[in-house]
C-alpha positions as protocol buffer text, in pm:
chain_id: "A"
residue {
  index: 1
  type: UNK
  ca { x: 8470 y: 4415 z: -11896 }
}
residue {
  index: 2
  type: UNK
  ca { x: 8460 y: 4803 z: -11870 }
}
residue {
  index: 3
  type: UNK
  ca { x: 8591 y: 5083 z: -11889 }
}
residue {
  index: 4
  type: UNK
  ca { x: 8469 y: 5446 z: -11758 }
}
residue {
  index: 5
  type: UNK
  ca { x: 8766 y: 5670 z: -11847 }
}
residue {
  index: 6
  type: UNK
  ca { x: 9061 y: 5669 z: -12138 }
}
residue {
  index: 7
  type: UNK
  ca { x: 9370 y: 5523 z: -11994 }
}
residue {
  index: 8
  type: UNK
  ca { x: 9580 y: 5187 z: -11974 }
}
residue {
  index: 9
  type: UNK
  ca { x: 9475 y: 4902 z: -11871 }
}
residue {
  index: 10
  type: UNK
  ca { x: 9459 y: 4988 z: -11509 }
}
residue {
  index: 11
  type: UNK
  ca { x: 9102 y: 5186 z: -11568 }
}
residue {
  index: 12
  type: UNK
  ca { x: 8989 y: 4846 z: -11672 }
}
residue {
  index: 13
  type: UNK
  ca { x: 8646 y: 4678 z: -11435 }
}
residue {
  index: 14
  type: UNK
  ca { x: 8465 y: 4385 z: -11409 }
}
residue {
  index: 15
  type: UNK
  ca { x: 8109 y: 4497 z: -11367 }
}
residue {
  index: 16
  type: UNK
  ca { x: 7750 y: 4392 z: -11419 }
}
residue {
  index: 17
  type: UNK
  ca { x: 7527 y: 4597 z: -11671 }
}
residue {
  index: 18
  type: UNK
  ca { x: 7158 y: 4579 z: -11791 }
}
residue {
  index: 19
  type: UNK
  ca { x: 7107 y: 4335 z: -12090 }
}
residue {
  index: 20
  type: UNK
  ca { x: 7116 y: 4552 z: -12428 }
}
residue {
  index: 21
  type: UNK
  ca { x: 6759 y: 4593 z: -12520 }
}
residue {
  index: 22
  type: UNK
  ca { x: 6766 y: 4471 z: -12882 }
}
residue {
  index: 23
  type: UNK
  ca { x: 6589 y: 4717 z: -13156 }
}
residue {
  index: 24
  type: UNK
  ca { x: 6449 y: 4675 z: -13518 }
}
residue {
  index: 25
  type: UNK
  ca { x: 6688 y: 4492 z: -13757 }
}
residue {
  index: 26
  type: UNK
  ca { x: 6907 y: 4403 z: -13467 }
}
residue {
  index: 27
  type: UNK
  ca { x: 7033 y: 4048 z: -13270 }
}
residue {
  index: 28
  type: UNK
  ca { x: 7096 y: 4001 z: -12935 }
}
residue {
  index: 29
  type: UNK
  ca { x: 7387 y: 3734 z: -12897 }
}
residue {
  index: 30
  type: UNK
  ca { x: 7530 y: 3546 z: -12616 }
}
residue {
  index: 31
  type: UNK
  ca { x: 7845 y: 3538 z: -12640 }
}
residue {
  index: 32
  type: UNK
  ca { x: 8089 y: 3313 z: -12612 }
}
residue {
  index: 33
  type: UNK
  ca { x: 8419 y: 3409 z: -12768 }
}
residue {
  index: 34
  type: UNK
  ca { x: 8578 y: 3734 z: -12858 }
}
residue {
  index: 35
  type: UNK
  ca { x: 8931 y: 3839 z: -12964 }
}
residue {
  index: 36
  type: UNK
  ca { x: 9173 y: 4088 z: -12841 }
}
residue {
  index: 37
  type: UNK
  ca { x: 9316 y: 4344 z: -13179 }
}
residue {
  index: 38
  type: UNK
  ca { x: 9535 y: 4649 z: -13092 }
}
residue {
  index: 39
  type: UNK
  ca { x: 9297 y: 4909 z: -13187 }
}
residue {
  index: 40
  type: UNK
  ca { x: 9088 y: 4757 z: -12904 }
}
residue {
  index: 41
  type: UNK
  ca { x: 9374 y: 4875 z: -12641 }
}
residue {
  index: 42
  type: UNK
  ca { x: 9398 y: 5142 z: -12889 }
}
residue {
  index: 43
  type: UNK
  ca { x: 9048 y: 5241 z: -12839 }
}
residue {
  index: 44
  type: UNK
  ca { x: 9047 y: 5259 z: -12446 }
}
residue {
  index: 45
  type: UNK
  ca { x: 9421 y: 5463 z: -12471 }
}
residue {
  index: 46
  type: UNK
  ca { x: 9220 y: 5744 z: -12629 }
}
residue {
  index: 47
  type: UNK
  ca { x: 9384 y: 5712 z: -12973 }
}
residue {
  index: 48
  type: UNK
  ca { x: 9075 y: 5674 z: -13164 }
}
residue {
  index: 49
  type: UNK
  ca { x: 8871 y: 5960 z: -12960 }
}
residue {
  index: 50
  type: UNK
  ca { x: 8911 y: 6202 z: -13259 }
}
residue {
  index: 51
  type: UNK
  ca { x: 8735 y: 5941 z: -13493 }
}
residue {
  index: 52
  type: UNK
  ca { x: 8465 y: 5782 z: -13255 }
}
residue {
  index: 53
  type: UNK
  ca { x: 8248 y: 5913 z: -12970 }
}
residue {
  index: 54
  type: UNK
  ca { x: 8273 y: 5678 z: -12656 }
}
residue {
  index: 55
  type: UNK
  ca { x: 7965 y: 5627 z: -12399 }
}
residue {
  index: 56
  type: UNK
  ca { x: 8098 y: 5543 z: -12086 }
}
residue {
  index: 57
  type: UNK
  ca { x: 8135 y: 5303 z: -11931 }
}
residue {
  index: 58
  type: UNK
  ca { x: 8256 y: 5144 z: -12256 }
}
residue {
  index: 59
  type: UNK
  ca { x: 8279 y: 4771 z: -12327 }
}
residue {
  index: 60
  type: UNK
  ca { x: 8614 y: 4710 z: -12607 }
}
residue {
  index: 61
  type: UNK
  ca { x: 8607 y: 4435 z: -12867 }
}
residue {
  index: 62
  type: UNK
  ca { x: 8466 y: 4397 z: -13190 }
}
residue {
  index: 63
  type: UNK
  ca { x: 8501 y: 4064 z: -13280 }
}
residue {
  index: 64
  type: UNK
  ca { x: 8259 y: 3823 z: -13163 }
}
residue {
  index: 65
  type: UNK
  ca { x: 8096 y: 3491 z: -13180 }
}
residue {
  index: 66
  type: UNK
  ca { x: 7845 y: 3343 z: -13035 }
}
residue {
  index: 67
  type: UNK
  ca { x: 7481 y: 3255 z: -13024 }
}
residue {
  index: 68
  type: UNK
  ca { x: 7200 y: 3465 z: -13132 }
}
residue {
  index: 69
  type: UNK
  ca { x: 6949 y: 3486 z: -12797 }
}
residue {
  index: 70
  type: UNK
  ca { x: 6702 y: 3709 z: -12920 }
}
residue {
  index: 71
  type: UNK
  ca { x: 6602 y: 3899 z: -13267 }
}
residue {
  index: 72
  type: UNK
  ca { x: 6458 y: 4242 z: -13298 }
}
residue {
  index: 73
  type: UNK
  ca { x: 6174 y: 4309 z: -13507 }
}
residue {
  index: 74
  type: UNK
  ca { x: 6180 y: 4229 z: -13895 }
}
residue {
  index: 75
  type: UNK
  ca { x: 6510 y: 4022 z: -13854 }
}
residue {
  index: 76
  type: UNK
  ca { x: 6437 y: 3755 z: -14055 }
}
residue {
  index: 77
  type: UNK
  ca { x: 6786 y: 3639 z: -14129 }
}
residue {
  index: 78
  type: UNK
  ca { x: 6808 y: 3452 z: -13781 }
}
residue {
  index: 79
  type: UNK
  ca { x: 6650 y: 3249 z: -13539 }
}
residue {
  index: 80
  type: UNK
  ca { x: 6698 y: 3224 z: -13162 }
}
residue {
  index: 81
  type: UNK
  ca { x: 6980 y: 2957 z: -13138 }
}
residue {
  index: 82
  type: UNK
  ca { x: 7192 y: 3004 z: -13492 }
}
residue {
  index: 83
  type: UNK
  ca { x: 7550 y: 3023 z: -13410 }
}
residue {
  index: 84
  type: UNK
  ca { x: 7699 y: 3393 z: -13587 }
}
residue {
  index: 85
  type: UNK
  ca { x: 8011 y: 3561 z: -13584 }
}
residue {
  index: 86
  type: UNK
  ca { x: 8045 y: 3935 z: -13670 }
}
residue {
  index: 87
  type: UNK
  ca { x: 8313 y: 4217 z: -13692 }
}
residue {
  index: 88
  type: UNK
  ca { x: 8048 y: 4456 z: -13441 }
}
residue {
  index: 89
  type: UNK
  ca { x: 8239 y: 4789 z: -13456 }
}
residue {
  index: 90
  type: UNK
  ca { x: 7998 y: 5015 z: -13432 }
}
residue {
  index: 91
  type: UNK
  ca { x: 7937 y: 5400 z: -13504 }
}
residue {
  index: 92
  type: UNK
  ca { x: 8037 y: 5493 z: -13138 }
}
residue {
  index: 93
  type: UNK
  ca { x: 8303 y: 5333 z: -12870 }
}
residue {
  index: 94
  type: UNK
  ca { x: 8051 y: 5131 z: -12615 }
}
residue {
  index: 95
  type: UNK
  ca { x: 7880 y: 4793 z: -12609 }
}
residue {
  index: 96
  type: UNK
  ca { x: 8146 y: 4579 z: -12689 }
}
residue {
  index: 97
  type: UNK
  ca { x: 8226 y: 4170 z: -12680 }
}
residue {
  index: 98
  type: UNK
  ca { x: 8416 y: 4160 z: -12385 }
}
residue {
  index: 99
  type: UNK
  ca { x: 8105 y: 4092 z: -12250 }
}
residue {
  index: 100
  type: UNK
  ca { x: 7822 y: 3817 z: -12183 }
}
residue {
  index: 101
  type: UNK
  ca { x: 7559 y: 4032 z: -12441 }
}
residue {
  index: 102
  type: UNK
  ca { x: 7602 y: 4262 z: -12726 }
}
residue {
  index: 103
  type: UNK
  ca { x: 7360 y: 4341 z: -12990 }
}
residue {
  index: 104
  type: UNK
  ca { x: 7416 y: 4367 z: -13362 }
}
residue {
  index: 105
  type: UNK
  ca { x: 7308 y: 4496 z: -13657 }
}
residue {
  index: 106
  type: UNK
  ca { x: 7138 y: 4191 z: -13849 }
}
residue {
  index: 107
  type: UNK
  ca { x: 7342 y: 4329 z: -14117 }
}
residue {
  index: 108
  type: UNK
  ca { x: 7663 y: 4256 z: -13945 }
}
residue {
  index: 109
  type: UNK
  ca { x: 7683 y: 3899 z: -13808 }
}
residue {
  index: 110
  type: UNK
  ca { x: 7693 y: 3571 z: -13992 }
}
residue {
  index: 111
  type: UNK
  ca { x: 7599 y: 3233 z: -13975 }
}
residue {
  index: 112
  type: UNK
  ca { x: 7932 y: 3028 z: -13863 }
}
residue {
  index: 113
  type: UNK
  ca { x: 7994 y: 2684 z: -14027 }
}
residue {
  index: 114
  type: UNK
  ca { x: 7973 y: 2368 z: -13832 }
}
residue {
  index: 115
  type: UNK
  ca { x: 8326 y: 2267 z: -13895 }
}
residue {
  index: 116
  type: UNK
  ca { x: 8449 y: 2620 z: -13738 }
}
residue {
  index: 117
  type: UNK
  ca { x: 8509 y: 2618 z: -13394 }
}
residue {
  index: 118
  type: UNK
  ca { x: 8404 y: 2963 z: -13195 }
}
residue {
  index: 119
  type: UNK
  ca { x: 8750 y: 3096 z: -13074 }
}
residue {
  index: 120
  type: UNK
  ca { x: 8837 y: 3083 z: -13461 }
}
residue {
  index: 121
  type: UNK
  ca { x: 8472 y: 3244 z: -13541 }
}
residue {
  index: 122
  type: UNK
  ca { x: 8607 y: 3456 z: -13292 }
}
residue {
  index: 123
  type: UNK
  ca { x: 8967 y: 3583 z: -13390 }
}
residue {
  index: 124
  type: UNK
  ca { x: 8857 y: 3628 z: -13754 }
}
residue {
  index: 125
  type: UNK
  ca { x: 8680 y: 3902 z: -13826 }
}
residue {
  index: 126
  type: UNK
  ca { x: 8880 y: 4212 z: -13795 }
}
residue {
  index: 127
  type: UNK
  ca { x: 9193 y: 4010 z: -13904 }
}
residue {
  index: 128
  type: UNK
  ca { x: 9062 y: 3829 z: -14218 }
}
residue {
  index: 129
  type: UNK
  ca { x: 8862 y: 4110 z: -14319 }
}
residue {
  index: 130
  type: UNK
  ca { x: 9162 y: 4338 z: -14318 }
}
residue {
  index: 131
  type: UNK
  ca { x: 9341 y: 4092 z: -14478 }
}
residue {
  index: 132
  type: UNK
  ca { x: 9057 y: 4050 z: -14782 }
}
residue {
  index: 133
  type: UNK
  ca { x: 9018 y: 4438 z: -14832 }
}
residue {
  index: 134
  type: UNK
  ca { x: 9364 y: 4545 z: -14852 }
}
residue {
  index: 135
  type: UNK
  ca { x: 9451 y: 4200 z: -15110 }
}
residue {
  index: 136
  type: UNK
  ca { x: 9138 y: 4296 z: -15290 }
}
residue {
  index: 137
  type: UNK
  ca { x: 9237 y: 4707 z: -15312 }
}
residue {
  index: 138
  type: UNK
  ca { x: 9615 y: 4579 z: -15448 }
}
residue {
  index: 139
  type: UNK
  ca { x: 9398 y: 4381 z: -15763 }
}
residue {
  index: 140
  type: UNK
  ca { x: 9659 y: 4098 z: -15762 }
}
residue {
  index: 141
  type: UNK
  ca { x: 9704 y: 3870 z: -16103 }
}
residue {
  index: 142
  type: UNK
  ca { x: 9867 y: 3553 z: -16132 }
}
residue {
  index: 143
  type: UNK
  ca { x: 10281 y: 3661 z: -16205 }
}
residue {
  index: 144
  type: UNK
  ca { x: 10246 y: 3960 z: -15959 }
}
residue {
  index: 145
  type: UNK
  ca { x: 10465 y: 4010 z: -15676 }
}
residue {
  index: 146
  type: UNK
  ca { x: 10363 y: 4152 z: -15344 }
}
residue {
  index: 147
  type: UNK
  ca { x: 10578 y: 4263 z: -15071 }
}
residue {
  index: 148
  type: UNK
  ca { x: 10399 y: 4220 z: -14733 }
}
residue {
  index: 149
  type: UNK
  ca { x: 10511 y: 4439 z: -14443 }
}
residue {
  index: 150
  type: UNK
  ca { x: 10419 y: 4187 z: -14068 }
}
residue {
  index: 151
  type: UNK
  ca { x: 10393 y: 3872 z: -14284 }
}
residue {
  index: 152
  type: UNK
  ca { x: 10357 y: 3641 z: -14012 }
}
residue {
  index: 153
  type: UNK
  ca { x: 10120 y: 3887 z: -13789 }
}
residue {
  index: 154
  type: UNK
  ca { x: 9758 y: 3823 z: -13726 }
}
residue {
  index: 155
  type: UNK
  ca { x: 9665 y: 4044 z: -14034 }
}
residue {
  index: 156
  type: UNK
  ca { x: 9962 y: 3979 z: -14252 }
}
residue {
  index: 157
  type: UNK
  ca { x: 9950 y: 3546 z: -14230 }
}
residue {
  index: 158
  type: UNK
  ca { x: 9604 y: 3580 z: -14358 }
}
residue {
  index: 159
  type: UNK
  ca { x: 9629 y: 3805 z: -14608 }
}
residue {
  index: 160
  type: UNK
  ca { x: 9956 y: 3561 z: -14760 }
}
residue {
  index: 161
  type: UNK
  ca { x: 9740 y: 3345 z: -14783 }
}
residue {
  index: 162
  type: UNK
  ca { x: 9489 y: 3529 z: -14988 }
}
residue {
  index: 163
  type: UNK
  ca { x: 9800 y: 3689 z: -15212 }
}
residue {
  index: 164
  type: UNK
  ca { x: 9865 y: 3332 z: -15298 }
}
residue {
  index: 165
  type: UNK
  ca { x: 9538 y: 3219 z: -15372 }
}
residue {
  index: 166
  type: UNK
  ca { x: 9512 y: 3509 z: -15648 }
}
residue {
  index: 167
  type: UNK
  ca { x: 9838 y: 3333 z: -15803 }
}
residue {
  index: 168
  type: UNK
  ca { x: 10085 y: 3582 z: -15680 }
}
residue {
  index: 169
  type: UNK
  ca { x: 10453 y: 3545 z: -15534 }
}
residue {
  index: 170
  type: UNK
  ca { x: 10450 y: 3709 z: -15190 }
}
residue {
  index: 171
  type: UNK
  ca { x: 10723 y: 3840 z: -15012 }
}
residue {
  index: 172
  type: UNK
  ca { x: 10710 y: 3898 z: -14663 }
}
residue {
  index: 173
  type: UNK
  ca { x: 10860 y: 4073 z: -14382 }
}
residue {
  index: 174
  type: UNK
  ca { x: 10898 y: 3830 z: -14034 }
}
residue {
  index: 175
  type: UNK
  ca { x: 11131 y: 3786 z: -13745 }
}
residue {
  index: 176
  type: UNK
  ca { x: 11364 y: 3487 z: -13779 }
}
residue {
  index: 177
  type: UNK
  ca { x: 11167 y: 3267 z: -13549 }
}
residue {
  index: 178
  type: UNK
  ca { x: 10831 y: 3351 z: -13751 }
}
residue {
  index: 179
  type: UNK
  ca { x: 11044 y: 3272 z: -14104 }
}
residue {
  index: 180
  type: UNK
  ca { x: 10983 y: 2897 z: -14088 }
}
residue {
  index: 181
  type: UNK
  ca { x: 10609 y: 2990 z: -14034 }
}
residue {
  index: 182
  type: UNK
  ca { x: 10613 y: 3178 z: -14393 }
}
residue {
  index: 183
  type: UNK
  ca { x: 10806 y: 2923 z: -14571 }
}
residue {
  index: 184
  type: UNK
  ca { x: 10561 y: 2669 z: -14527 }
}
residue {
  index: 185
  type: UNK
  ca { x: 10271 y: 2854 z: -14663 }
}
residue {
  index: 186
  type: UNK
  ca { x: 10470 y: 2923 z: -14978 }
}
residue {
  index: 187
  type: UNK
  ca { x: 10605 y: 3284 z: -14849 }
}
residue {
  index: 188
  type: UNK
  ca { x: 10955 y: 3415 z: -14924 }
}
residue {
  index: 189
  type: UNK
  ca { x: 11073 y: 3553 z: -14603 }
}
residue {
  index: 190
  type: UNK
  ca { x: 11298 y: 3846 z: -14595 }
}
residue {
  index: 191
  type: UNK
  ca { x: 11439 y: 3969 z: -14242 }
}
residue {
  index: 192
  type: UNK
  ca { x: 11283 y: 4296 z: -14078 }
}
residue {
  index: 193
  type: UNK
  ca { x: 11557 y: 4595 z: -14005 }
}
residue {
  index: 194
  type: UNK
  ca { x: 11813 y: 4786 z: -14138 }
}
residue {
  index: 195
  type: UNK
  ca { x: 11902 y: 4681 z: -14516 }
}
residue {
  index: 196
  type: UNK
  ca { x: 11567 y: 4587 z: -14553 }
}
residue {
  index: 197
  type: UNK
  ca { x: 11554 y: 4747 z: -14906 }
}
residue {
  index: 198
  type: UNK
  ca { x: 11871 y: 4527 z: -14979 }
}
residue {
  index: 199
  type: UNK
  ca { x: 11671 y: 4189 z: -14865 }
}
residue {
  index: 200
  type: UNK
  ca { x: 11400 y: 4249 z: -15068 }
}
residue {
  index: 201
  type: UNK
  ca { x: 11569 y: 4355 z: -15415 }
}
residue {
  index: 202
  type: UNK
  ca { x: 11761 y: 4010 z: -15337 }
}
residue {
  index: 203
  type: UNK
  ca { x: 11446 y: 3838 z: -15331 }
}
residue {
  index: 204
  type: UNK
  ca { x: 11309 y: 4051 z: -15652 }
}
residue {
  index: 205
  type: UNK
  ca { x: 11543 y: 4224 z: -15863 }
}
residue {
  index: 206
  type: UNK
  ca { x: 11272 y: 4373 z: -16052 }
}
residue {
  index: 207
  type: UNK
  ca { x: 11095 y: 4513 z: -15785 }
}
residue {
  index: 208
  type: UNK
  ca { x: 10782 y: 4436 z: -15653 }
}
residue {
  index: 209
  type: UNK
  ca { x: 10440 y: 4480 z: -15810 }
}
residue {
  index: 210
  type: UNK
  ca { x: 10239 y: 4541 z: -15500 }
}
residue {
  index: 211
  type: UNK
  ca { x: 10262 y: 4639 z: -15119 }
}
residue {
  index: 212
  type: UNK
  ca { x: 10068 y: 4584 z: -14779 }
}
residue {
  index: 213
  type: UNK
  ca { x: 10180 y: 4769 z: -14511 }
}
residue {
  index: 214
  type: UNK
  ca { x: 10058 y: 4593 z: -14174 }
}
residue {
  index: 215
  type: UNK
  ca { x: 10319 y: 4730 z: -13967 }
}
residue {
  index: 216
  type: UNK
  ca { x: 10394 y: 5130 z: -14041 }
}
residue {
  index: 217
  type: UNK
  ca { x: 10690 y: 5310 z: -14083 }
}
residue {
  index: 218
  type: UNK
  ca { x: 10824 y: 5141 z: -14408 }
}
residue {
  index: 219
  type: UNK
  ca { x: 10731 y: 5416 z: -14667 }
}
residue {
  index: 220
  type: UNK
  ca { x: 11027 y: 5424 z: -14753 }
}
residue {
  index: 221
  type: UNK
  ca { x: 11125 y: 5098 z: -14820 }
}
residue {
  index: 222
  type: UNK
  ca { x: 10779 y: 5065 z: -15004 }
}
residue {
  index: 223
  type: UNK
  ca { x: 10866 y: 5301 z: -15251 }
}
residue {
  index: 224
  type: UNK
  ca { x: 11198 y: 5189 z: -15304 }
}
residue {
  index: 225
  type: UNK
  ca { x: 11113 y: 4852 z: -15398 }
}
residue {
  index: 226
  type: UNK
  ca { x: 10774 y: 4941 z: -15612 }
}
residue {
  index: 227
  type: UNK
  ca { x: 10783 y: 4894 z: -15951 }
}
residue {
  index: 228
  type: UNK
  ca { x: 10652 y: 5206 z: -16199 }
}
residue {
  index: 229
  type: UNK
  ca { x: 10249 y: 5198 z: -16165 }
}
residue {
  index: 230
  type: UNK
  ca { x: 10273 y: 4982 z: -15862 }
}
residue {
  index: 231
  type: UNK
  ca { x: 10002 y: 4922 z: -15630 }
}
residue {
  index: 232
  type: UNK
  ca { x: 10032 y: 4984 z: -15262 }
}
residue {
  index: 233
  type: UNK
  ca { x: 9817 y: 5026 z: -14899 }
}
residue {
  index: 234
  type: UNK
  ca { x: 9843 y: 5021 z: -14560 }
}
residue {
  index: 235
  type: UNK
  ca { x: 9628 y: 5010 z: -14190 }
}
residue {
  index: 236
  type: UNK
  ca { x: 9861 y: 5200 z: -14070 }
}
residue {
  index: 237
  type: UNK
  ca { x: 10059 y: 5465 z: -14222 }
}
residue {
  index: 238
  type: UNK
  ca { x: 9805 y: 5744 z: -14391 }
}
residue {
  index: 239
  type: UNK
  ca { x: 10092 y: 5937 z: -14523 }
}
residue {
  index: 240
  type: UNK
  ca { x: 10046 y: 5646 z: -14834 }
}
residue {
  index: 241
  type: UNK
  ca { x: 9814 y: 5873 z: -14991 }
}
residue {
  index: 242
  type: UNK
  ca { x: 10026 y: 6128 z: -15026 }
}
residue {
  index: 243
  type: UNK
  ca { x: 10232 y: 5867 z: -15280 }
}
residue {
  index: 244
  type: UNK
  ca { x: 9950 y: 5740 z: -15471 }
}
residue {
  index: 245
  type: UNK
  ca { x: 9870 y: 5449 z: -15218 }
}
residue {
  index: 246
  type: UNK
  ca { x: 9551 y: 5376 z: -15031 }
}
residue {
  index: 247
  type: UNK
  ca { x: 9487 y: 5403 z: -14642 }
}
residue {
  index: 248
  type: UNK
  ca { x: 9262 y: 5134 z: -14566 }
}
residue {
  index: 249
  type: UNK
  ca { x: 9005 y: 5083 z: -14259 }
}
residue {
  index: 250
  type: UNK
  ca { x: 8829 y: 4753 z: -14286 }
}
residue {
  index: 251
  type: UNK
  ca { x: 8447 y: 4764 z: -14255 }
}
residue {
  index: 252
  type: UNK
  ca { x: 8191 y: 4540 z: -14086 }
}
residue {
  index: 253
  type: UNK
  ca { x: 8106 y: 4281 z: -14375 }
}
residue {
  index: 254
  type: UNK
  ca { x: 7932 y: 4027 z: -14313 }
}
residue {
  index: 255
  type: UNK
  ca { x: 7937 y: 3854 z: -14673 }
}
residue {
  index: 256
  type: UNK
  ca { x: 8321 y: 3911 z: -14696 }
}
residue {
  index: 257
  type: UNK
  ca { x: 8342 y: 3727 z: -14325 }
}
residue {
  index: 258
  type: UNK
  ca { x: 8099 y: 3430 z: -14432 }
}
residue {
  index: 259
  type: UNK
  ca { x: 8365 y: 3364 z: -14739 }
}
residue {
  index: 260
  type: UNK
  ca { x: 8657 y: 3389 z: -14559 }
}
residue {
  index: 261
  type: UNK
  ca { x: 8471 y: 3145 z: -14300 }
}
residue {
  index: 262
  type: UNK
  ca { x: 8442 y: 2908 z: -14566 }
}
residue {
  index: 263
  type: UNK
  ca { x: 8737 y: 2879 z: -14659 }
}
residue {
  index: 264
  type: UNK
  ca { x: 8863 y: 2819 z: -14276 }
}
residue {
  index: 265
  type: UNK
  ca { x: 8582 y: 2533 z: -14285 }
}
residue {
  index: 266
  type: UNK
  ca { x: 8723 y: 2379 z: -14622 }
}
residue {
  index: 267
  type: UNK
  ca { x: 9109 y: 2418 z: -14514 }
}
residue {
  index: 268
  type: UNK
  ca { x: 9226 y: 2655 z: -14746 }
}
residue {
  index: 269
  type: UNK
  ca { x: 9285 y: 2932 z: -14497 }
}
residue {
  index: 270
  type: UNK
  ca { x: 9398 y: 2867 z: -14163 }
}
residue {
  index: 271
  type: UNK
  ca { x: 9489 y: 3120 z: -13836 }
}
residue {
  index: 272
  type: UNK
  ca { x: 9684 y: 3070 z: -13545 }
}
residue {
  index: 273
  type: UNK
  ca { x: 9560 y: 3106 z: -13250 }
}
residue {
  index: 274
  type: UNK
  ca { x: 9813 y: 3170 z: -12935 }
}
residue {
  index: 275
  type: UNK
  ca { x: 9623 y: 3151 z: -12572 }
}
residue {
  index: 276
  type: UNK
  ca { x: 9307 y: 3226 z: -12447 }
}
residue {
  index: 277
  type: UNK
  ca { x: 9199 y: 3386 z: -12149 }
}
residue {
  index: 278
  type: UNK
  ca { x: 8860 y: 3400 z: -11935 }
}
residue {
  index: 279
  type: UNK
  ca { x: 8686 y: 3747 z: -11931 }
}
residue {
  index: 280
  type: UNK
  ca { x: 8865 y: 3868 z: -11602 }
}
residue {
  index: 281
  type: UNK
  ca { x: 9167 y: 3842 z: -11786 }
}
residue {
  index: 282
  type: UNK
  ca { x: 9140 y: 4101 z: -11999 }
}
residue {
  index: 283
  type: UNK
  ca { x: 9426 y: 4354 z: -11868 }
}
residue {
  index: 284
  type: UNK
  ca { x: 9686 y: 4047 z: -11881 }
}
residue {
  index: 285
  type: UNK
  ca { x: 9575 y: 3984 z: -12278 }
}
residue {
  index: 286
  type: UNK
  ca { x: 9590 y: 4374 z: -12336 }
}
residue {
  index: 287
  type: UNK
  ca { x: 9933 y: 4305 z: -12209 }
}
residue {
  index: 288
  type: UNK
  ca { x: 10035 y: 3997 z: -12393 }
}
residue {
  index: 289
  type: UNK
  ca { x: 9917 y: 4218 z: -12706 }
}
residue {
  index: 290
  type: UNK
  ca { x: 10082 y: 4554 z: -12625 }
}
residue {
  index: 291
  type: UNK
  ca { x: 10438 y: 4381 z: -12553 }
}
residue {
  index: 292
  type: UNK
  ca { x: 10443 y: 4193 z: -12916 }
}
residue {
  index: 293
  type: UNK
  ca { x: 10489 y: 3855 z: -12706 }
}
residue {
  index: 294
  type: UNK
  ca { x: 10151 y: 3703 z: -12891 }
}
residue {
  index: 295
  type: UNK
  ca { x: 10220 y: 3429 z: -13161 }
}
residue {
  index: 296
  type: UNK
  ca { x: 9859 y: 3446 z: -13331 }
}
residue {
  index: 297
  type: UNK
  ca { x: 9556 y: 3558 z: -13174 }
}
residue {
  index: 298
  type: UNK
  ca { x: 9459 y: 3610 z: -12813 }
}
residue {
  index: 299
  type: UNK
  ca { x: 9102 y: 3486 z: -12762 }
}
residue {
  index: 300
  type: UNK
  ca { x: 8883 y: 3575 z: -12468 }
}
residue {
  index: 301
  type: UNK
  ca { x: 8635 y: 3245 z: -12371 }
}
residue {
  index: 302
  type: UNK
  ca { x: 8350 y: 3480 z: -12202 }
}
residue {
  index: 303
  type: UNK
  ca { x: 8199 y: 3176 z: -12047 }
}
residue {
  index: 304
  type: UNK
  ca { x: 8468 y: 3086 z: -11796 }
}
């Protein structure tokens, strides 16, 4: 799936290219799943174009799994058949996964477990490694308290998880139809909207130790609620810096995604995933995404 021009999802095409020739340190994979993020629609909008360089025609996705088809020279990390998974963003917008081939930095891709299927290889990456950098930035201890902004979003429901693995109570933000969702990991669920502050100094009258912002525009609320030498970031919302906060952009990292795989494969840390859809279906997922109507991740199956 391509893309020759910024624009919505209408500049979009289907189209055969050559195989990416694979270079030193790098894998060629075959893919088989990928996953759909906003910045990927993001990305083809434009809204990144001040941050990346795009060669066109473009491919979008980062996350990918897969099976590694070929290795470059001095790749001795894989062989021809090992199934990886990788967050691939690289340096410039181009050879995505929405495709049959991308190549990789060796550096980049891990191996996935045998107990992890590929579409949740697949909708990882970006997610859960969000998820571990911002939790890891905040420096949780058991007896903190962490608000979470988009609790029960792709980002947010993994990184509860990881709040309350550190031994922290976690607070988070979620629709009424996604608060059921929360209470079962062990979540406090506070309603989004107006008298949001209100919600959440019901739920801790101290304040709160720590914030993740998944969502943006909530500054304000963040602030409220913090307690003195409080801890907060966001994905979203840069301004945080400007309050002693910490804009975070999650990395390709491959260690960080081989934990976080683990722990799928053991059952402490599950994702949901919503539909998937074959590669020629790419506009309607964009779409799906876009509208908010997605209830975990949208996986594209690049074999069908």
């Amino acid at each position: 799936m391509t893309y020759d021009r910024y624009g919505d999802t209408s500049v979009l095409e289907l189209q055969d290219l050559p195989t990416p020739t694979v270079g030193p340190g790098q894998i060629l994979v075959k893919v088989t799943r990928a996953s759909v993020n906003p910045v990927d629609w993001k990305v083809m909008a434009g809204g990144l174009d001040a941050l990346m360089d795009a060669h066109f025609p473009a491919v979008p996705g980062w996350d990918v799994a897969g099976v590694v088809e070929q290795i470059g020279p001095d790749t001795p990390e894989f062989a021809v058949g090992d199934r990886v998974a990788s967050y691939g963003r690289k340096m410039v917008v181009s050879g995505g996964s929405f495709a049959e081939y991308m190549t990789l930095p060796a550096e980049f891709a891990t191996m996935i477990p045998d107990g992890v299927t590929d579409d949740v290889a697949a909708a990882l990456p970006l997610a859960g490694l969000t998820a571990k950098r911002t939790i890891e930035a905040l420096d949780l201890t058991p007896g903190d308290t962490v608000l979470i902004h988009a609790a029960s979003g792709g980002v947010g429901y993994l990184a509860s998880q990881l709040a309350l693995r550190q031994g922290a109570t976690v607070i988070g933000t979620a629709s009424e139809a996604n608060a059921q969702k929360l209470r079962d990991l062990g979540v406090v669920p506070v309603a989004y909207g107006d008298g949001l502050e209100a919600r959440v100094r019901e739920a801790a009258p101290d304040g709160v130790d720590a914030v993740a912002d998944y969502i943006g525009d909530v500054l304000d609320v963040t602030l409220a609620v913090l307690t003195e030498g409080g801890r907060h970031v966001s994905i979203t919302d840069p301004a945080v810096t400007e309050h002693g906060g910490r804009w975070i952009w999650v990395r390709p990292d491959a260690p960080g995604l081989a934990e976080l795989l683990r722990l799928v494969d053991a059952g402490e840390l599950t994702l949901d995933i919503d539909r998937t859809y074959p590669l020629d279906q790419v506009a309607e997922a964009f779409r799906v995404s876009q509208a908010g109507e997605a209830k975990g991740k949208l996986v594209i199956d690049v074999t069908r």
